[in-house]
C-alpha positions as CSV (number, residue, x, y, z in Angstrom):
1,X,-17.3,15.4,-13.6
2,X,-17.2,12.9,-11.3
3,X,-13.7,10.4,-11.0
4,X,-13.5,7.7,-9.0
5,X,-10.3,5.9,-7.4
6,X,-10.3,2.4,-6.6
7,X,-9.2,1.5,-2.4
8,X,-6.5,-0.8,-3.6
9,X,-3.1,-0.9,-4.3
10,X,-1.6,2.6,-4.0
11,X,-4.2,3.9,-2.7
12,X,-3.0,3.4,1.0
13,X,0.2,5.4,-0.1
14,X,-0.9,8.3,-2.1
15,X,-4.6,9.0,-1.6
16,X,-4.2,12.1,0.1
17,X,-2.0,13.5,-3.1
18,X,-4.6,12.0,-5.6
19,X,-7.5,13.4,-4.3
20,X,-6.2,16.5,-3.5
21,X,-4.8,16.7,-6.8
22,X,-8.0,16.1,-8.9
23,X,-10.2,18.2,-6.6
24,X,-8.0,20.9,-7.4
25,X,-8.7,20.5,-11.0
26,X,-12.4,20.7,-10.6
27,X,-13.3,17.3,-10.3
28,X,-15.5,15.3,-7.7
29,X,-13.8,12.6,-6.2
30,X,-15.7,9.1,-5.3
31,X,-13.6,6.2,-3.7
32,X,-15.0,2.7,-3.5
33,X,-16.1,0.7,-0.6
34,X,-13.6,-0.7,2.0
35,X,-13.0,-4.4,0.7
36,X,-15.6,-7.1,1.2
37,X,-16.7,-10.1,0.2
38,X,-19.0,-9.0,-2.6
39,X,-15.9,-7.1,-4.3
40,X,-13.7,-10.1,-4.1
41,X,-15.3,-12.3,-5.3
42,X,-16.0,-9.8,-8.4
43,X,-12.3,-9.6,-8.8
44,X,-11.3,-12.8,-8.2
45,X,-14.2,-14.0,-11.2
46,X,-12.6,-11.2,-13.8
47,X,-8.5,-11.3,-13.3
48,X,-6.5,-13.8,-14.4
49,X,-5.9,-16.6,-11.8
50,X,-1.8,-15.6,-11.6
51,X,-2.0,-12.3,-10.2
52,X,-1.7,-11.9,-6.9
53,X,-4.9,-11.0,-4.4
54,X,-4.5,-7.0,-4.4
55,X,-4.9,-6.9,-8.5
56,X,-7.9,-8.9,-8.3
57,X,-9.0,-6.8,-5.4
58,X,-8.3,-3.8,-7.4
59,X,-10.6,-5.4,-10.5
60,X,-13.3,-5.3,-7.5
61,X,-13.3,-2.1,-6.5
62,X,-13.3,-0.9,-10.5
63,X,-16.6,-2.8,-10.6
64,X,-18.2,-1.5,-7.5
65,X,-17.6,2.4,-9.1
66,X,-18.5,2.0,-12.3
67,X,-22.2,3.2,-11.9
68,X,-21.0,5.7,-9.4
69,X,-18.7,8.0,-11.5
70,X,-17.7,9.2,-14.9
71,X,-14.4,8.1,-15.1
72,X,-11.8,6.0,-13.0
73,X,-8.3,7.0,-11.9
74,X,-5.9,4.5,-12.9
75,X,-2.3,6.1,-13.2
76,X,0.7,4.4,-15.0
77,X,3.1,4.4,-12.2
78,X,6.2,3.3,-14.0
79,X,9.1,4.7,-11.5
80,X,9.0,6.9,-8.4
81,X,12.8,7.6,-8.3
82,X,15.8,7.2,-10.5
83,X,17.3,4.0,-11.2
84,X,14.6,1.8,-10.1
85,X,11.0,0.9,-11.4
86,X,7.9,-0.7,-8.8
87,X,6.4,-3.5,-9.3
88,X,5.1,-4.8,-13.0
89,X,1.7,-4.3,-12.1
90,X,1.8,-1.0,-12.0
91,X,3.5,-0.5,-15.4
92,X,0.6,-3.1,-16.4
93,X,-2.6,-1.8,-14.8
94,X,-4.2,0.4,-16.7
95,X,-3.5,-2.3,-19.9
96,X,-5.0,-5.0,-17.6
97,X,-8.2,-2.7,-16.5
98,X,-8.3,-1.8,-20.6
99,X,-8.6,-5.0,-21.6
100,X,-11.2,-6.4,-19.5
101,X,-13.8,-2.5,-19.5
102,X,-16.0,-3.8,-22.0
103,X,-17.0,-7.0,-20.4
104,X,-17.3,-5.1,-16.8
105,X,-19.3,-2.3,-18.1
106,X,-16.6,0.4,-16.9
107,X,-16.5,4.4,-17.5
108,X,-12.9,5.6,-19.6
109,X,-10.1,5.6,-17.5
110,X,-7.7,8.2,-16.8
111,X,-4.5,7.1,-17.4
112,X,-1.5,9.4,-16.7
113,X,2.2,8.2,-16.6
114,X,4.5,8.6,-13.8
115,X,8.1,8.0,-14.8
116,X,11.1,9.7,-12.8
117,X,13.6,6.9,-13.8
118,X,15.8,9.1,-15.8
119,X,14.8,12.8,-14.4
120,X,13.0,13.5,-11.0
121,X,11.4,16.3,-12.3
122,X,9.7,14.6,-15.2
123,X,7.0,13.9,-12.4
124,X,6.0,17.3,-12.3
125,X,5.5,17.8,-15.7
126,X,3.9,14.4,-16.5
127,X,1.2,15.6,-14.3
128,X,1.0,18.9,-15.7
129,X,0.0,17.9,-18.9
130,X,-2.3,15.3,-18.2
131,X,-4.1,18.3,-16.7
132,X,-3.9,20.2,-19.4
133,X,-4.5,17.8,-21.8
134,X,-7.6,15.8,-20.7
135,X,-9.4,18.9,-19.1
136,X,-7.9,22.3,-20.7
137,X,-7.0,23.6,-18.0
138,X,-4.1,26.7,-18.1
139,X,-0.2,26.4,-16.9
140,X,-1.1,28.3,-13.8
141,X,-3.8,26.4,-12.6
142,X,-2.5,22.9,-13.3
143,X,0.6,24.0,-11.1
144,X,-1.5,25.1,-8.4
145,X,-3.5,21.8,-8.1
146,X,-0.1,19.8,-8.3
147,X,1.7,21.9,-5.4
148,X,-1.8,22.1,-3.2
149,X,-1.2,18.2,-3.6
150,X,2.1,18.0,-2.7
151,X,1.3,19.6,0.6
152,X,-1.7,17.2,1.4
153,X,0.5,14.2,0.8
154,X,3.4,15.8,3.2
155,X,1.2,16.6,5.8
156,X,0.0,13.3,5.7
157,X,3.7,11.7,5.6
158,X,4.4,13.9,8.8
159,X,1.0,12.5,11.0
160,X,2.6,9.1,9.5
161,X,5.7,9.7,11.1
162,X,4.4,10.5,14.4
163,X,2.9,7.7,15.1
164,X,0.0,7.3,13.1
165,X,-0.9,4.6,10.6
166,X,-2.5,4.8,7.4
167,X,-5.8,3.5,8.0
168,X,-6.4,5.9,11.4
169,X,-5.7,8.2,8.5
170,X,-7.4,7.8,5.9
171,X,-11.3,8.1,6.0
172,X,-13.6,4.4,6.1
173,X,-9.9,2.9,6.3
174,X,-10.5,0.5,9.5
175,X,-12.3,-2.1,9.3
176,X,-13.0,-2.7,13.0
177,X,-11.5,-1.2,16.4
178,X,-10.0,-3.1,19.0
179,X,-12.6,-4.4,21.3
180,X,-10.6,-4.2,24.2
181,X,-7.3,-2.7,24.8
182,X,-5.1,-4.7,27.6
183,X,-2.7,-2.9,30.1
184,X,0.7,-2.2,28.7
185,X,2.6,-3.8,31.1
186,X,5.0,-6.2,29.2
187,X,3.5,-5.4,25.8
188,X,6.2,-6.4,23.0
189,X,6.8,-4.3,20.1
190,X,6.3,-5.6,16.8
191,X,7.0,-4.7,13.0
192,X,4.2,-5.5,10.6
193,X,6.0,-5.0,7.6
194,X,4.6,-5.2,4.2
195,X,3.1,-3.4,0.9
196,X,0.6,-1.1,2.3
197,X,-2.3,-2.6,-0.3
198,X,-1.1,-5.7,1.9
199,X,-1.6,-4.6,5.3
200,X,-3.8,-2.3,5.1
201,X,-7.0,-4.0,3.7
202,X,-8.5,-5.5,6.7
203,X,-10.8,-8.3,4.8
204,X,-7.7,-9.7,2.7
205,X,-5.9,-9.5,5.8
206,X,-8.5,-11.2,8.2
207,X,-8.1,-7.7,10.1
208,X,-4.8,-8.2,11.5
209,X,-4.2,-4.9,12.5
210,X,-7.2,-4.8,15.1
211,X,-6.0,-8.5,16.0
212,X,-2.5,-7.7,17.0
213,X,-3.9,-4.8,18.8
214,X,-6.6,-6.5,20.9
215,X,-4.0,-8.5,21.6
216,X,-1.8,-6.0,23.4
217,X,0.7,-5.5,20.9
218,X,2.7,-2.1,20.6
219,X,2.3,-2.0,16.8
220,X,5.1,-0.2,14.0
221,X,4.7,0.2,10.6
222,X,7.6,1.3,7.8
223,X,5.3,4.3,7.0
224,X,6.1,5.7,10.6
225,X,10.2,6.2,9.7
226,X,11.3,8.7,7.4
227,X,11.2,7.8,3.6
228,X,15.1,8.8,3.5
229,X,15.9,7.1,6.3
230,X,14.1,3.7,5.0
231,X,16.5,4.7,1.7
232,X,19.4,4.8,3.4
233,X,19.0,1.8,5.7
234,X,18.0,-0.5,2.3
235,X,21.3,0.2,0.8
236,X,23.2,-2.1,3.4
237,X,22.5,-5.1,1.0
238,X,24.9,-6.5,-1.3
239,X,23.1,-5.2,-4.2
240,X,21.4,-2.4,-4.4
241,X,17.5,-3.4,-5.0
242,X,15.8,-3.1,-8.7
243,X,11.9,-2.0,-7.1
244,X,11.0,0.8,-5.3
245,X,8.7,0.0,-3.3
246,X,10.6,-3.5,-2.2
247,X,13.8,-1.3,-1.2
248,X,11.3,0.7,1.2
249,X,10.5,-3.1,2.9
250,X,14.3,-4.0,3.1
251,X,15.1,-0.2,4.5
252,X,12.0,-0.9,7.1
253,X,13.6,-4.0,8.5
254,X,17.4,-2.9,8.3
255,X,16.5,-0.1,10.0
256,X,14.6,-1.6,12.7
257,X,17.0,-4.8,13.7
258,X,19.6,-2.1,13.5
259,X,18.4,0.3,16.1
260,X,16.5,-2.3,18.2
261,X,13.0,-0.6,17.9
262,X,11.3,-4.4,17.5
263,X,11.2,-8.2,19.3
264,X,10.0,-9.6,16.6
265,X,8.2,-8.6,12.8
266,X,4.9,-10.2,10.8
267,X,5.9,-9.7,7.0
268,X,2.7,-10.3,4.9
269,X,3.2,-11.0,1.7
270,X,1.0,-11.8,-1.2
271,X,0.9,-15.4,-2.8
272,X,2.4,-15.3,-6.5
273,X,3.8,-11.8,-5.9
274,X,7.4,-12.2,-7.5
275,X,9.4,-9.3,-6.0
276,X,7.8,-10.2,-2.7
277,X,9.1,-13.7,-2.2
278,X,12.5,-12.3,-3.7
279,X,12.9,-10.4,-1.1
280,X,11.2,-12.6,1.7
281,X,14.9,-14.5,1.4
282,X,17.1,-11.3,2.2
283,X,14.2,-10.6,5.2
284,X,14.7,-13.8,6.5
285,X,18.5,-13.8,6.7
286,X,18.5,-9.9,8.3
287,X,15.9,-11.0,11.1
288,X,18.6,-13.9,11.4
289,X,21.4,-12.6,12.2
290,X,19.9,-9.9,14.4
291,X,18.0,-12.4,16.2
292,X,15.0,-10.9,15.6
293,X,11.9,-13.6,15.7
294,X,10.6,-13.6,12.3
295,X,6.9,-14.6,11.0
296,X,5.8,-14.3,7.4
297,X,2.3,-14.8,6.6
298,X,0.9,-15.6,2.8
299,X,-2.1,-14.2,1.6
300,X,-4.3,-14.6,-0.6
301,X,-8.2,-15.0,-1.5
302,X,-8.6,-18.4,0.0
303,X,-6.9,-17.4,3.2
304,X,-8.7,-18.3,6.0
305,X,-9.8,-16.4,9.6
306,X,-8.9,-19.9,11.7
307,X,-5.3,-20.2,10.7
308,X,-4.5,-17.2,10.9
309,X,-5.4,-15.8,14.4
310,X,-3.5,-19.2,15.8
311,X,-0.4,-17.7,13.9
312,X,-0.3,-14.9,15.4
313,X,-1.5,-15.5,18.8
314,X,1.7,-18.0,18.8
315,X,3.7,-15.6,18.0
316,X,2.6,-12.6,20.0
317,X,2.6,-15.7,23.4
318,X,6.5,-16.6,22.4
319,X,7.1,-13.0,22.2
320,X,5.7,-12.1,25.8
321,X,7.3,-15.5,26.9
322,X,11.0,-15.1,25.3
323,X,12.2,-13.4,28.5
């Protein structure tokens, strides 16, 4: 049998546990094509106009599998720790996928839950059943898979945290290389912070990773600190944060303004995203009062190439220039 996971949304943050995870239960893993026009534009034509540009993308890449493999992975992911919950759209997704199968033609859908807002371990077992259940496999062997996982996705955490990024990681993940790579001399740190279904996807994001790089720029990323320490660091706000995922942004930027590892951070942020504009507020006012130049950049699927390499090639010249 033949599953295949969509390159959107979590993908960027769990691949390496997903696809470990099903291989180990005997399955053959396909993963859709890195973003592109074609995909979209199928997206965009499907979702409904209020969701923000990664779910459409995500309707995309469920199109561009569906004649590839038997069945698509599209897990519930309700919580990842207790007392908190990620974004709606994840609770949402595999309803939103459901509803709209028949019209795109789509294989079933495997759909298990992930909830650990009331016990950390229920994450375990969630996964161990959904083994069990939709492919009869035993105790044993569903454990095995699960912990094989486990140490895909921690060895992939630790390349993270030594320097790496996600899509040197992660195969197809780049959309180009740097043409050219300036001297150092001078080159100013900068924090692209963000989802990583944000700023990972090179054609929503006009490829601003290769951009900021041509450009000289000594790039950092939230997935190169320490989930724990991100944690930590986003509990110095006056309340304590209600998503996930959000609370690993606000630990990113707390963390960096605090220790001084940046001169300036890009947060990219995706139009009609709630939780993202909630928190652009309590961004702004950190960078602020750490005088730390701040640029936020909105995308979505009508952003264009023009506007947004002036952006940043302003910013990156005031950086170089603000000494």
């Amino acid at each position: 049998m033949r599953v295949g996971i969509p390159r959107s949304l979590l993908y960027y943050k769990y691949l390496p546990f997903w696809k470990t995870f099903l291989t180990g239960l005997g399955l053959e893993v396909e993963t859709s094509p890195m973003t592109n026009k074609k995909i979209l534009s199928s997206g965009v034509k499907i979702a409904e106009n209020e969701l923000c540009v990664p779910v459409k993308a995500f309707y995309g890449h469920c199109a561009a599998l569906k004649d590839k493999v038997d069945a698509l992975f599209v897990p519930r992911v309700v919580s990842v720790e207790e007392r908190a919950y990620t974004c709606p759209k994840f609770l949402g997704l595999p309803d939103m996928i459901a509803a709209a199968a028949d019209s795109m033609g789509l294989p079933p859908l495997l759909t298990p839950k992930l909830n650990q807002r009331e016990k950390p371990s229920e994450f375990k077992w969630q996964l161990i059943n959904f083994a069990r259940r939709e492919f009869g496999l035993g105790r044993l062997d569903a454990v095995a898979a699960l912990e094989t996982a486990k140490l895909a996705q921690r060895r992939y955490q630790d390349s993270l945290a030594a320097g790496r990024k996600p899509v040197d990681l992660l195969p197809l993940s780049r959309l180009n290389r740097p043409r050219r790579r300036p001297a150092r001399t001078g080159a100013r740190r900068v924090g692209l912070l963000g989802h990583p279904y944000n700023i990972y996807d090179g054609y929503i994001t006009q490829n601003l990773i290769a951009r900021l790089e041509e450009m000289g720029v000594d790039l950092i990323v939230p997935e190169m600190t320490d989930h724990h320490i991100l944690m930590k660091a986003a509990t110095d706000v006056p309340k304590q944060l209600y998503w996930s995922y959000e609370k690993e942004i606000m630990g990113a930027i707390n963390h960096w303004t605090e220790t001084g590892q940046v001169d300036g951070v890009i947060y990219v942020l995706a139009f009609a995203c709630g939780p993202d504009s909630l928190i652009q507020v309590l961004i702004e006012h950190r960078a602020r009062a750490h005088k730390v130049p701040l640029m936020s950049l909105t995308i979505d699927e009508h952003s264009g190439e023009a506007g947004l390499v002036t952006r940043i090639e302003a910013f990156v010249d005031m950086l170089m220039r603000k000494k």
